[in-house]
N, CA, C and O atoms as a DFTB+ gen file, in Angstrom:
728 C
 N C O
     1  1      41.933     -48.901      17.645
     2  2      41.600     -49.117      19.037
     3  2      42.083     -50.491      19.495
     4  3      42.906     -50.502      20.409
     5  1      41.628     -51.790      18.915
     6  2      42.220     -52.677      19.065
     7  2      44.058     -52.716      19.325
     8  3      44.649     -52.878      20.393
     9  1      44.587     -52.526      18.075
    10  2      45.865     -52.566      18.868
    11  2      46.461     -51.268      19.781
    12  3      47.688     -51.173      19.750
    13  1      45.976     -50.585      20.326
    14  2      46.027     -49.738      21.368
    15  2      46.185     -50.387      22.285
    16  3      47.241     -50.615      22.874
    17  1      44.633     -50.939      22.617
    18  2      44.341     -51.685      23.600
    19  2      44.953     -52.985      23.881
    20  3      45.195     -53.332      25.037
    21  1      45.244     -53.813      22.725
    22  2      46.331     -54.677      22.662
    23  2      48.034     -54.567      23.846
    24  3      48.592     -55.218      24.729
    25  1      48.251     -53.026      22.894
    26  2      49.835     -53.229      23.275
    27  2      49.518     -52.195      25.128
    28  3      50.483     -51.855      25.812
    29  1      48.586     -52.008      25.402
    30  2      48.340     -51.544      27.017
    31  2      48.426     -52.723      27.486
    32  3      49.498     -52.925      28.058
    33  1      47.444     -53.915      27.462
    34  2      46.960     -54.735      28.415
    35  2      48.093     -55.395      27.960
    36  3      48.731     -55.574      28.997
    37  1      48.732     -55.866      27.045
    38  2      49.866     -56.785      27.580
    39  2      51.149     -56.095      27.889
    40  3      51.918     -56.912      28.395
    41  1      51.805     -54.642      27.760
    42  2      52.685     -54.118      28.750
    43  2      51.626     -54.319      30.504
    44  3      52.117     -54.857      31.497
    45  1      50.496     -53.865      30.467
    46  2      50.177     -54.476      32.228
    47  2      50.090     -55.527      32.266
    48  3      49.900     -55.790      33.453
    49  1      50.109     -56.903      31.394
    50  2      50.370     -58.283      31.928
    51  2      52.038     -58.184      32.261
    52  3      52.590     -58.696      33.235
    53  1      52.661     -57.422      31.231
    54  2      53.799     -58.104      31.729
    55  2      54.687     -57.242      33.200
    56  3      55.719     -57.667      33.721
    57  1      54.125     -56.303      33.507
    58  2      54.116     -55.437      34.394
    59  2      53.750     -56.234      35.656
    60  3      54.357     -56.185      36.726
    61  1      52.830     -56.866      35.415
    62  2      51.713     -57.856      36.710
    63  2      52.703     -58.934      37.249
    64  3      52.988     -59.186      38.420
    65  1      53.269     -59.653      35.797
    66  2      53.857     -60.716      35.641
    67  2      55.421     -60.855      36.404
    68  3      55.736     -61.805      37.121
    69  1      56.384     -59.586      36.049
    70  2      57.389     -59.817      35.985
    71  2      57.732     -59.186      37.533
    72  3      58.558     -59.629      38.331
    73  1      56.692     -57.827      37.725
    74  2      56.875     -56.557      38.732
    75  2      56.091     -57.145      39.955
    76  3      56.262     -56.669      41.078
    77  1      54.931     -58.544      39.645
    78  2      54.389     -58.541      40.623
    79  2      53.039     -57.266      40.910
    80  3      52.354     -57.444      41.918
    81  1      52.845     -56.527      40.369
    82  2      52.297     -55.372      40.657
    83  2      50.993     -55.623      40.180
    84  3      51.109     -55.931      38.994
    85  1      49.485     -55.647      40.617
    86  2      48.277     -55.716      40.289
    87  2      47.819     -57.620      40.484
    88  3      47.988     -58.312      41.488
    89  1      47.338     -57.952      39.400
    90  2      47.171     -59.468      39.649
    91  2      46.847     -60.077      38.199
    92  3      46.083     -59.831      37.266
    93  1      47.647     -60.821      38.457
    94  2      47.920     -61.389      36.625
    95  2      46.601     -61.730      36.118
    96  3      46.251     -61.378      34.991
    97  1      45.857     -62.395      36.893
    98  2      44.445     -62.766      36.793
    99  2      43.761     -61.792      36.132
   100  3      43.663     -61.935      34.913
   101  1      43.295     -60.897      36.607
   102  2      42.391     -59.828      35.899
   103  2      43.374     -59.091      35.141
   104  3      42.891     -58.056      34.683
   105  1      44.301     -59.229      34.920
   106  2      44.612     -58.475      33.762
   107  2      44.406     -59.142      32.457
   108  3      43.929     -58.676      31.422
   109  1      45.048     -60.813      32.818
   110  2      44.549     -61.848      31.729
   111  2      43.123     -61.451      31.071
   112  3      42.878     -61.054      29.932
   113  1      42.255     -61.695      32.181
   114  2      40.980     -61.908      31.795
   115  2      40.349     -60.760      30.732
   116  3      39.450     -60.988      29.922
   117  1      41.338     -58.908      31.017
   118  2      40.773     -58.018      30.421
   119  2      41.560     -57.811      29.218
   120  3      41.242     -56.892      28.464
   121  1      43.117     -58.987      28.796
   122  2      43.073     -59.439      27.858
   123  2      42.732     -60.042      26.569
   124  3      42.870     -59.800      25.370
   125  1      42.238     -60.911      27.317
   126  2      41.086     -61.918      26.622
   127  2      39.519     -61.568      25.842
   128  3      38.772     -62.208      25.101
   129  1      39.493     -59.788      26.640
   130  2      37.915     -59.356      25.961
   131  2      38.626     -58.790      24.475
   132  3      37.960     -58.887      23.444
   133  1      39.338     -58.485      24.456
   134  2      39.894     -57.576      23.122
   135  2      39.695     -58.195      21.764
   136  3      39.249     -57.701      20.728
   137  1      40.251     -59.708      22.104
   138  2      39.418     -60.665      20.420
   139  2      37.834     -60.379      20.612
   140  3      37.179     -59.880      19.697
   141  1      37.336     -60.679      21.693
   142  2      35.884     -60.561      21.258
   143  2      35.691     -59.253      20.774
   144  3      35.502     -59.099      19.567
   145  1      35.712     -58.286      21.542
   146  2      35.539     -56.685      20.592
   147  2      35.650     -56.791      19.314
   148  3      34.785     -56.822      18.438
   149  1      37.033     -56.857      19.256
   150  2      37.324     -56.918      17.620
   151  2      36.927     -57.566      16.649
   152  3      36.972     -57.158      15.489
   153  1      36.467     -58.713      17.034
   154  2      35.823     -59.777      16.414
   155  2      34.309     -59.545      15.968
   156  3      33.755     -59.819      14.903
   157  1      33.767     -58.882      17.264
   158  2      32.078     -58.442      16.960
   159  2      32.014     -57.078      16.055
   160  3      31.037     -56.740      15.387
   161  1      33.190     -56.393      16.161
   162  2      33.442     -55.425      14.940
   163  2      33.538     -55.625      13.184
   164  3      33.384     -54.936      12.175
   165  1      33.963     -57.291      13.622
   166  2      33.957     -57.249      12.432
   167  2      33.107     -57.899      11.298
   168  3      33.109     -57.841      10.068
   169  1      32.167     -58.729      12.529
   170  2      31.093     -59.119      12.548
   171  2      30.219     -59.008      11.600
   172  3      29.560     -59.735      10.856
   173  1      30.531     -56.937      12.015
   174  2      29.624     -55.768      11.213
   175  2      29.692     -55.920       9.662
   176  3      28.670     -55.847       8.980
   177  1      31.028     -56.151       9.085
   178  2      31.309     -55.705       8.053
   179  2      31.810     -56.965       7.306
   180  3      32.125     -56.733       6.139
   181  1      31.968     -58.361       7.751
   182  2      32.790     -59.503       7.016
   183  2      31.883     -60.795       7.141
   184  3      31.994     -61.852       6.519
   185  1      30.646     -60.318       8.428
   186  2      29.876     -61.861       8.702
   187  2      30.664     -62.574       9.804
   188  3      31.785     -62.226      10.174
   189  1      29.830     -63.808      10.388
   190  2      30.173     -64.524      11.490
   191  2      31.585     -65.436      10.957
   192  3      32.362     -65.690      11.878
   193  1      31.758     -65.656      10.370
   194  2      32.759     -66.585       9.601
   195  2      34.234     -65.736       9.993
   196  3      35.069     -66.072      10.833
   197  1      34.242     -65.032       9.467
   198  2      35.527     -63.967       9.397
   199  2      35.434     -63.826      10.900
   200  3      36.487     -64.172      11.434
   201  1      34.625     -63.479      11.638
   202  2      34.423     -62.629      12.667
   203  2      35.432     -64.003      13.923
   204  3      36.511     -64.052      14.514
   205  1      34.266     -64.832      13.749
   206  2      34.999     -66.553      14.555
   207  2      36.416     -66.558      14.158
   208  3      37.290     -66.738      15.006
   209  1      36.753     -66.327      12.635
   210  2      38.003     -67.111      13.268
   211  2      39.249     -65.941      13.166
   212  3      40.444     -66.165      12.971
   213  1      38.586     -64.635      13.358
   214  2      39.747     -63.427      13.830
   215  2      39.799     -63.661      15.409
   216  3      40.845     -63.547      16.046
   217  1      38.697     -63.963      15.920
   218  2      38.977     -63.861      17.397
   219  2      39.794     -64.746      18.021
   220  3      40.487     -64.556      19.021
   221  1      39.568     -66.459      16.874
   222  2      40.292     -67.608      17.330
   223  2      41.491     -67.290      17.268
   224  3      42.158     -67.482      18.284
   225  1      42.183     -66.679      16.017
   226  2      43.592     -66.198      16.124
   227  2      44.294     -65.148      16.731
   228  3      45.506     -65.162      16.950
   229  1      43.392     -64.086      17.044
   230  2      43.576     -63.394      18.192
   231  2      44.145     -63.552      19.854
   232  3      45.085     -63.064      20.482
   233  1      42.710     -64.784      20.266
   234  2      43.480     -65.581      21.312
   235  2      44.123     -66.484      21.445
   236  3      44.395     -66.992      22.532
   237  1      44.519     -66.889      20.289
   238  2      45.681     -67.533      20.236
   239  2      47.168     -66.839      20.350
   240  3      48.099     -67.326      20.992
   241  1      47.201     -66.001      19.842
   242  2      48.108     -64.876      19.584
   243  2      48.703     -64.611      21.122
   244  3      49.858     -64.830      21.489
   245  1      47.599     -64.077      21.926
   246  2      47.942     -63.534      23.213
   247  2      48.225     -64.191      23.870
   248  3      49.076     -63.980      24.733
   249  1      47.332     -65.716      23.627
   250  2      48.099     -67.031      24.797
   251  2      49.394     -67.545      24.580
   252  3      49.898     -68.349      25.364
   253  1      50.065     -67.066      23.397
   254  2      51.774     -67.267      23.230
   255  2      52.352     -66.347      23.498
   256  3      53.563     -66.565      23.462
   257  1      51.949     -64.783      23.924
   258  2      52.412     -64.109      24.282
   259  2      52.304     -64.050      25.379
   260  3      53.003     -63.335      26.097
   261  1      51.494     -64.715      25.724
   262  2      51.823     -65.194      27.619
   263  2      52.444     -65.714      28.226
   264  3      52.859     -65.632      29.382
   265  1      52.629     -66.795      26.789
   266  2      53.288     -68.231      27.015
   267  2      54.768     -67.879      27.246
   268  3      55.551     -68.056      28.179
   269  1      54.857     -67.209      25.812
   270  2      56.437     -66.281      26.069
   271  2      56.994     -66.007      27.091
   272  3      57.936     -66.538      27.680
   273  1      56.226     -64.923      27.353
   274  2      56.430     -64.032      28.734
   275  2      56.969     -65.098      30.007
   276  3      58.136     -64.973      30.377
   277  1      56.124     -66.100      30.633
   278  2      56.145     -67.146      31.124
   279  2      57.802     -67.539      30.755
   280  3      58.798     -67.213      31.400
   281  1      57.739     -68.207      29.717
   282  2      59.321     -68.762      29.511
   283  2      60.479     -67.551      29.446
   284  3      61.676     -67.809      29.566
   285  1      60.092     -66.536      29.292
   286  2      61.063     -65.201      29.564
   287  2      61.869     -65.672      31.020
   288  3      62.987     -66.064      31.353
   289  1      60.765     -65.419      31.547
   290  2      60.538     -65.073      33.136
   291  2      61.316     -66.168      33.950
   292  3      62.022     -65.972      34.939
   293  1      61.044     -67.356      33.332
   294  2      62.158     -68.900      33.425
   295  2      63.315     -69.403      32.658
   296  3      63.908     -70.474      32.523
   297  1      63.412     -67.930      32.113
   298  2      65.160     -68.306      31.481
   299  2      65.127     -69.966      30.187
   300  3      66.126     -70.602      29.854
   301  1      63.787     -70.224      29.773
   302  2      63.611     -71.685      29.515
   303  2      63.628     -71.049      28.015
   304  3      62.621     -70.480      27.593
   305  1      64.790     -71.165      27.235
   306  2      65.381     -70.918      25.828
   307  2      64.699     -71.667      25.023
   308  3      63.902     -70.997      24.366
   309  1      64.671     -73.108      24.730
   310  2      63.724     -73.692      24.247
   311  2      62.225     -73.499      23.963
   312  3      61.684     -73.652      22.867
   313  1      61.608     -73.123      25.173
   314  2      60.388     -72.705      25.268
   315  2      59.712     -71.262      24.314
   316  3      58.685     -70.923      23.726
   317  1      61.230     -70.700      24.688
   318  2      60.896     -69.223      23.992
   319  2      60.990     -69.219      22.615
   320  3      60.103     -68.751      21.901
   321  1      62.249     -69.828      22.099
   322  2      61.888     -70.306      20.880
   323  2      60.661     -70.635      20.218
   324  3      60.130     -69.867      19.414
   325  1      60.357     -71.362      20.422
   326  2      58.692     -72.425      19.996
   327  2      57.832     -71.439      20.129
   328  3      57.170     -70.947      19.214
   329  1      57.816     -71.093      21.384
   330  2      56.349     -69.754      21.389
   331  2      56.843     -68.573      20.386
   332  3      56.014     -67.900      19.772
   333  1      58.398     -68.337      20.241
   334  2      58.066     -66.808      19.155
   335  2      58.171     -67.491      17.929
   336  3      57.867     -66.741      17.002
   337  1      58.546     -68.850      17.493
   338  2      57.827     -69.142      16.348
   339  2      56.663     -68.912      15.969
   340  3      56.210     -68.269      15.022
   341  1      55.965     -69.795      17.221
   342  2      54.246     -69.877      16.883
   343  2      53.855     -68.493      16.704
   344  3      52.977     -68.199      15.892
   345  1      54.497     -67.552      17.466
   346  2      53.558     -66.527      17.550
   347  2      54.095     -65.806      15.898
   348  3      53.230     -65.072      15.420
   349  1      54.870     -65.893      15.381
   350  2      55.130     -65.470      14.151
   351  2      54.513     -66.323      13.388
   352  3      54.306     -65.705      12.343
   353  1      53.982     -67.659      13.260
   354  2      53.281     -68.329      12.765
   355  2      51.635     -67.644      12.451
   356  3      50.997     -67.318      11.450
   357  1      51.441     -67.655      13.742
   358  2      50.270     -66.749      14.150
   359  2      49.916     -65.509      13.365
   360  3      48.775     -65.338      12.935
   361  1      50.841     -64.692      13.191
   362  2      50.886     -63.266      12.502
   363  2      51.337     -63.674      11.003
   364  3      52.020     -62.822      10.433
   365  1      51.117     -64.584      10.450
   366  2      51.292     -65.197       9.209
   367  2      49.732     -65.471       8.903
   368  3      49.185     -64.917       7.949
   369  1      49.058     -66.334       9.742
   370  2      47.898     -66.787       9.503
   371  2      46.891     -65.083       9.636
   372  3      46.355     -64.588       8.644
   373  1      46.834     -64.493      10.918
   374  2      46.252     -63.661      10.746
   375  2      46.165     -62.705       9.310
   376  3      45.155     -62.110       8.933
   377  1      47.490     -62.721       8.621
   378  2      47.933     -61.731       7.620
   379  2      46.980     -61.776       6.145
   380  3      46.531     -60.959       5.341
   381  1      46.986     -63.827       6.418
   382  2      46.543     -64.218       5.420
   383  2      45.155     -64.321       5.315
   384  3      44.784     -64.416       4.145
   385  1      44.272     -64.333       6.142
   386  2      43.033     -63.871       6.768
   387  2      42.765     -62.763       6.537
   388  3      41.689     -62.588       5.965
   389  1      43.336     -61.938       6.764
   390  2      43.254     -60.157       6.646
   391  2      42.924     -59.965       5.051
   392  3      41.957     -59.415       4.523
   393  1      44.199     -60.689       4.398
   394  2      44.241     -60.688       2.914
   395  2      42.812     -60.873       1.828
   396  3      42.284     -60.231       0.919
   397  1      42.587     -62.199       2.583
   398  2      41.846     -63.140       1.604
   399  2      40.449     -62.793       2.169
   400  3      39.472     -63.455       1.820
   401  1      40.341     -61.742       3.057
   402  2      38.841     -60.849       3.476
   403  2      38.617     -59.847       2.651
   404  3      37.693     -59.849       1.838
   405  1      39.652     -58.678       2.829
   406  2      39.514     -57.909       2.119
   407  2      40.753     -57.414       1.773
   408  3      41.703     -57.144       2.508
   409  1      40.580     -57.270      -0.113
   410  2      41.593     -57.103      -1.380
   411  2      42.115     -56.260      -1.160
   412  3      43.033     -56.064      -1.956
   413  1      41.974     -55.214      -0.049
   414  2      42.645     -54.074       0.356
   415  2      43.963     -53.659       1.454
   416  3      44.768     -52.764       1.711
   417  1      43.537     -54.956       1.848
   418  2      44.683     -55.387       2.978
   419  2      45.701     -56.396       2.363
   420  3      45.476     -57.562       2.036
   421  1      47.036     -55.598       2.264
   422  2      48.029     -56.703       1.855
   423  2      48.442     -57.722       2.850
   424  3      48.627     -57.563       4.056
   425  1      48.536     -58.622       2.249
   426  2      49.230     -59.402       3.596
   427  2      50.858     -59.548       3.759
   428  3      51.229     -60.450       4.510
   429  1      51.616     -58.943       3.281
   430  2      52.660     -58.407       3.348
   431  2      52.738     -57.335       4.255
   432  3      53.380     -57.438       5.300
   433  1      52.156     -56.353       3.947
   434  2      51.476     -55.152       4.930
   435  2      51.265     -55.645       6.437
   436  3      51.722     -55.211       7.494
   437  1      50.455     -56.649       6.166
   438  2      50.290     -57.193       7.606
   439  2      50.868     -58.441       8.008
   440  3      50.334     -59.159       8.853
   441  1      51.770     -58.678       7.522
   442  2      53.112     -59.101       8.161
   443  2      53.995     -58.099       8.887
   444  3      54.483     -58.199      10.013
   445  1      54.104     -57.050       7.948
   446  2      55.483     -56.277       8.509
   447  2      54.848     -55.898       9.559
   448  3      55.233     -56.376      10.626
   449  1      53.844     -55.060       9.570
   450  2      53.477     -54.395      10.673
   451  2      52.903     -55.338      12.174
   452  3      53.122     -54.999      13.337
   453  1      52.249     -56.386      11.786
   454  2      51.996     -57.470      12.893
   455  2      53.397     -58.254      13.504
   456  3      53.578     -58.549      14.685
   457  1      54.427     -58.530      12.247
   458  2      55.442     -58.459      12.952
   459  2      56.358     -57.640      13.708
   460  3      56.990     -58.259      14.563
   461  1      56.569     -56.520      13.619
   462  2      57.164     -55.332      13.844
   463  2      56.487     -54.950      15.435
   464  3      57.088     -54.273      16.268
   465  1      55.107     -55.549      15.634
   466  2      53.913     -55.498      16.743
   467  2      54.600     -56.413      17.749
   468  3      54.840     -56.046      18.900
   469  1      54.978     -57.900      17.160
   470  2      55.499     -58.334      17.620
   471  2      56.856     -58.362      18.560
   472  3      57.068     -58.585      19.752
   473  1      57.609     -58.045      17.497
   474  2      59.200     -57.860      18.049
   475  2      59.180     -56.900      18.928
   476  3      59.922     -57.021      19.903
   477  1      58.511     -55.964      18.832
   478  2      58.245     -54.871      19.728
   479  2      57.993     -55.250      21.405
   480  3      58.350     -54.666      22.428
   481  1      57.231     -56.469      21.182
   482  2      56.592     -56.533      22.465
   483  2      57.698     -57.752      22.964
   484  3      57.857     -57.625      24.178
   485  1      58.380     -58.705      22.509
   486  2      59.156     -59.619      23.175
   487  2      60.767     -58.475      23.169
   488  3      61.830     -58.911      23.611
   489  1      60.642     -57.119      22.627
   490  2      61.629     -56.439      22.898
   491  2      61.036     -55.600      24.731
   492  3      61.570     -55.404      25.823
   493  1      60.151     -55.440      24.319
   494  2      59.631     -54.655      25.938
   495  2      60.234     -56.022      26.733
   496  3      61.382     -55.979      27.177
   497  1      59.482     -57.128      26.877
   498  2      59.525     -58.125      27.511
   499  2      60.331     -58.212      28.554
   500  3      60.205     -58.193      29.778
   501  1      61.815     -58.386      27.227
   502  2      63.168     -58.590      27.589
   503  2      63.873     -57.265      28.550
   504  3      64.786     -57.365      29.369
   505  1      63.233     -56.213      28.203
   506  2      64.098     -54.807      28.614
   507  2      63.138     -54.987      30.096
   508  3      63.806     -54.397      30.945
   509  1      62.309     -55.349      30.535
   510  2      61.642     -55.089      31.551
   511  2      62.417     -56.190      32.337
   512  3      62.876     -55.697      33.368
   513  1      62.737     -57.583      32.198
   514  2      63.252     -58.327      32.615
   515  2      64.515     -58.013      33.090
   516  3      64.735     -58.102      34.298
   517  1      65.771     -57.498      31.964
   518  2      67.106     -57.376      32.194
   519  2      66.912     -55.551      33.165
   520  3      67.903     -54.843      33.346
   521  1      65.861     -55.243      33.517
   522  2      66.018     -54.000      34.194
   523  2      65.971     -52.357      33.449
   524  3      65.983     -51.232      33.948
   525  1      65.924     -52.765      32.280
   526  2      66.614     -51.668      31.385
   527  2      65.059     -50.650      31.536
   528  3      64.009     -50.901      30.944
   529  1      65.201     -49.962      32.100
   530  2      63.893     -49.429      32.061
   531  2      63.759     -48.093      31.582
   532  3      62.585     -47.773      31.769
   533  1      64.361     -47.205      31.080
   534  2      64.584     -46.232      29.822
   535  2      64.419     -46.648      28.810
   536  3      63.617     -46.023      28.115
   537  1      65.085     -47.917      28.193
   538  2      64.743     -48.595      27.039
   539  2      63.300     -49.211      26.968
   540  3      62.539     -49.279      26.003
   541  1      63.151     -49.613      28.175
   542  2      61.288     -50.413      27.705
   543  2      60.704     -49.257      27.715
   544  3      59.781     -49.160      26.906
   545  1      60.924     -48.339      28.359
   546  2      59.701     -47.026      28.035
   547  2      59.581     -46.346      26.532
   548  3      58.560     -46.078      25.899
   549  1      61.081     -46.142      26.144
   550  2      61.450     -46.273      24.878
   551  2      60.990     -46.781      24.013
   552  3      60.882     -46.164      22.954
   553  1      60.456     -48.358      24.154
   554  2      60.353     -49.447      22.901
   555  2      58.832     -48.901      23.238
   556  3      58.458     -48.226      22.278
   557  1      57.538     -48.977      24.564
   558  2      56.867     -48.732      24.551
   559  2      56.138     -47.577      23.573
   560  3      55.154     -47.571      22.833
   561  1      57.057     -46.702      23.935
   562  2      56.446     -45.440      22.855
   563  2      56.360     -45.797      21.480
   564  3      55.367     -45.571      20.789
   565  1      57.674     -46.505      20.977
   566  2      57.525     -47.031      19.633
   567  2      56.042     -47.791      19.551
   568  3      55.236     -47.599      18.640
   569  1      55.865     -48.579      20.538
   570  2      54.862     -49.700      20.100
   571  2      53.742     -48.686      19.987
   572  3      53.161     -48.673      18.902
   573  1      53.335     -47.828      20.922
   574  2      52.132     -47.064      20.852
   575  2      52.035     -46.139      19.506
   576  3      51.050     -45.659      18.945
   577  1      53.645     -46.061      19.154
   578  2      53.193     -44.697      17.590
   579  2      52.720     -45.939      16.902
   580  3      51.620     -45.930      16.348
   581  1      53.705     -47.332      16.899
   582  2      53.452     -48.076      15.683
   583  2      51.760     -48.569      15.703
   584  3      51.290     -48.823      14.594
   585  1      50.840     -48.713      16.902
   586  2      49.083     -48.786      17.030
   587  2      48.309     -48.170      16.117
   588  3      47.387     -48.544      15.392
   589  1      49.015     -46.890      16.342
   590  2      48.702     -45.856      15.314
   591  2      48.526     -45.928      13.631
   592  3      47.512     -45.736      12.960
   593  1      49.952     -46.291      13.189
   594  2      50.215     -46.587      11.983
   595  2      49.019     -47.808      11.561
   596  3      48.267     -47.592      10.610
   597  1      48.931     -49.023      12.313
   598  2      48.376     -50.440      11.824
   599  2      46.633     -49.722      12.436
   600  3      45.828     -50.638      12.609
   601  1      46.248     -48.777      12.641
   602  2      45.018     -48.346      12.979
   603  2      44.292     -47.945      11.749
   604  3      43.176     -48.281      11.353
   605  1      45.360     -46.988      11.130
   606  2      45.413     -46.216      10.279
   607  2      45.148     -47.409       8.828
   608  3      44.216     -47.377       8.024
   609  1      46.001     -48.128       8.862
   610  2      45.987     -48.674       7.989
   611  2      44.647     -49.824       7.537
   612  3      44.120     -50.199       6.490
   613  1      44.468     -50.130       9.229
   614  2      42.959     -51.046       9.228
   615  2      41.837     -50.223       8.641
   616  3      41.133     -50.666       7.734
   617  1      41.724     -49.387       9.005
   618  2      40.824     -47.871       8.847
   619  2      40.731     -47.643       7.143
   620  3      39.780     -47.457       6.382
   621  1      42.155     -47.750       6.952
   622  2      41.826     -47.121       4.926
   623  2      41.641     -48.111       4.220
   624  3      41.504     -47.897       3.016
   625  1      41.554     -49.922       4.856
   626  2      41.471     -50.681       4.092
   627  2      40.125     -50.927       4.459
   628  3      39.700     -51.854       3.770
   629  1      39.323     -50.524       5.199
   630  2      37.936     -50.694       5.596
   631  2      37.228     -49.455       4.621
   632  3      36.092     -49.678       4.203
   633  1      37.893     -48.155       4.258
   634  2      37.226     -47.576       3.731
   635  2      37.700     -47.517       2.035
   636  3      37.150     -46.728       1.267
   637  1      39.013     -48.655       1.492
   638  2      38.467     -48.992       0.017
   639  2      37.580     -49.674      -0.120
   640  3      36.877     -49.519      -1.119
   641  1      37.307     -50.579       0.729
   642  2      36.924     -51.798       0.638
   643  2      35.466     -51.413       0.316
   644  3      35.039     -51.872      -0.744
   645  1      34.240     -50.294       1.384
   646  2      33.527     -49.891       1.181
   647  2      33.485     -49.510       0.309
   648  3      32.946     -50.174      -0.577
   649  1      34.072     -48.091      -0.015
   650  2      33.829     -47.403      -1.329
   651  2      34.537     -47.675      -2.534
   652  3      33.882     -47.532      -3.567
   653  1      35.968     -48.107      -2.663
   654  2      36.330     -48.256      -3.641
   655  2      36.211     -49.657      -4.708
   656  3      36.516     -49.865      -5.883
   657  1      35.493     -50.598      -3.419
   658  2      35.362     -52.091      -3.599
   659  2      34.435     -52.445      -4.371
   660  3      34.432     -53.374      -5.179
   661  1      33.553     -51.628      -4.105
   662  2      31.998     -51.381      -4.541
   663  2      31.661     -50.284      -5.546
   664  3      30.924     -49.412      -5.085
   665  1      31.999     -50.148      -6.693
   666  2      32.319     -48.688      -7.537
   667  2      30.376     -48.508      -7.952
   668  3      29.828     -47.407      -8.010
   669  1      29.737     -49.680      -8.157
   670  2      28.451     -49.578      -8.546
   671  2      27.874     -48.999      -7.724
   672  3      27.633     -47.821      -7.990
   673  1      27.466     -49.461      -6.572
   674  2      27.017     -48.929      -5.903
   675  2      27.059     -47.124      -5.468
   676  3      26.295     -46.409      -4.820
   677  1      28.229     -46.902      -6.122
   678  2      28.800     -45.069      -5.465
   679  2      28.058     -44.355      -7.056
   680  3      27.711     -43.175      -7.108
   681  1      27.914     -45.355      -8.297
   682  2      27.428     -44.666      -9.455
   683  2      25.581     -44.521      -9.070
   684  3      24.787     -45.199      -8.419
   685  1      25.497     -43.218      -9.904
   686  2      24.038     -42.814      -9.044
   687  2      23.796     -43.787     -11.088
   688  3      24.703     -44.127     -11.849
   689  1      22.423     -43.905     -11.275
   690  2      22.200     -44.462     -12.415
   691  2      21.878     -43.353     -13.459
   692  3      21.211     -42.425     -13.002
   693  1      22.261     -43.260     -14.916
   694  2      21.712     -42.555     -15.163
   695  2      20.478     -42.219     -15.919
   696  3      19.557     -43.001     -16.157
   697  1      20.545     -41.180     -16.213
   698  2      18.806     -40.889     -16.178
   699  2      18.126     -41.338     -17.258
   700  3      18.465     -40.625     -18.203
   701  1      17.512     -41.975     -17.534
   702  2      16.300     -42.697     -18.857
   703  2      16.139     -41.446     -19.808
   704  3      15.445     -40.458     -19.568
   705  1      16.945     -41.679     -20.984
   706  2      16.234     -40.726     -22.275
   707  2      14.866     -41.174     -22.412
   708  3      14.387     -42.308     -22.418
   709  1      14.221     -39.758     -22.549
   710  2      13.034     -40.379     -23.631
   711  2      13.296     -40.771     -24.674
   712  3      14.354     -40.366     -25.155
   713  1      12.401     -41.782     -25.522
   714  2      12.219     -42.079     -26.566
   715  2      11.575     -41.440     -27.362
   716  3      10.476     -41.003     -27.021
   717  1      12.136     -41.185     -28.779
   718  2      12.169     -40.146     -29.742
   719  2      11.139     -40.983     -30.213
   720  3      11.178     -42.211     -30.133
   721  1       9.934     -40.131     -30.853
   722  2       9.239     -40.950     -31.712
   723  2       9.348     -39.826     -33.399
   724  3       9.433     -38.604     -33.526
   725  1       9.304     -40.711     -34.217
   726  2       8.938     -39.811     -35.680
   727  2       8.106     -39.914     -36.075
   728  3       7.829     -39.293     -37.101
């Protein structure tokens, strides 16, 4: 759900942004709830610790993908640089976070795919900018199967982690022999 909701609200930022169409403002703002969601999700299952600083890198994440967008939009090469560093920086740190939570999540895994999230979206960016608009609908669809895939994958590393993480807990105990007396 998260990156669903992810790769919607920032194709409508950059829709807002580039097309003019709606108001960048509230789209920002319904940006910005998505770390908290995700964050209080995870709340559930990792504690406040994990939970704080997925959201911190979360909005961090999106404010360079704003930032991006922004320097897209101003032709400012330099700028764009630095922000798709950071933001690959970003999807480094998240990866390694992901990792060092739970043993089930590679962080390789979530590189490729957080990057792949990435390129995806400074590929929409660009195709919405230069006009190409068969192709951004195009890359769009990719981004929405690829939600799927990194959903999927959040999903089975939440359910080794439960069950396979924890093997004691799934053993029922077994049952007390009596003691033989002679």
């Amino acid at each position: 759900m998260l990156w669903r909701d992810l790769a919607t609200w920032l194709r409508d930022y950059i829709v807002s942004l580039y097309g003019g169409i709606g108001n960048v403002e509230a789209v920002s703002n319904r940006l910005y709830r998505i770390p908290v969601e995700y964050g209080n999700m995870l709340r559930l299952y990792f504690g406040d610790q994990i939970a704080e600083q997925s959201i911190n890198l979360m909005i961090q994440y999106i404010a360079l993908f704003q930032s991006l967008f922004v320097a897209l939009k101003n032709k400012d090469v330099n700028s764009v640089n630095a922000f798709t560093q950071r933001l690959y920086q970003n999807v480094d740190e998240r990866a390694e976070l992901s990792s060092n939570t739970n043993p089930f999540w590679s962080k390789s895994e979530w590189v490729s795919l957080s990057s792949a999230f990435t390129s995806m979206h400074i590929e929409q960016a660009t195709t919405f900018l230069t006009q190409e608009y068969e192709q951004n609908a195009a890359v769009f669809d990719r981004i929405l199967a690829l939600t799927n895939i990194i959903g999927d994958y959040f999903s089975q590393g939440l359910i080794y982690y439960f069950v396979l993480g924890q093997p004691m807990s799934l053993q029922s105990p077994e049952p007390e022999q009596p003691q033989q007396t002679f």
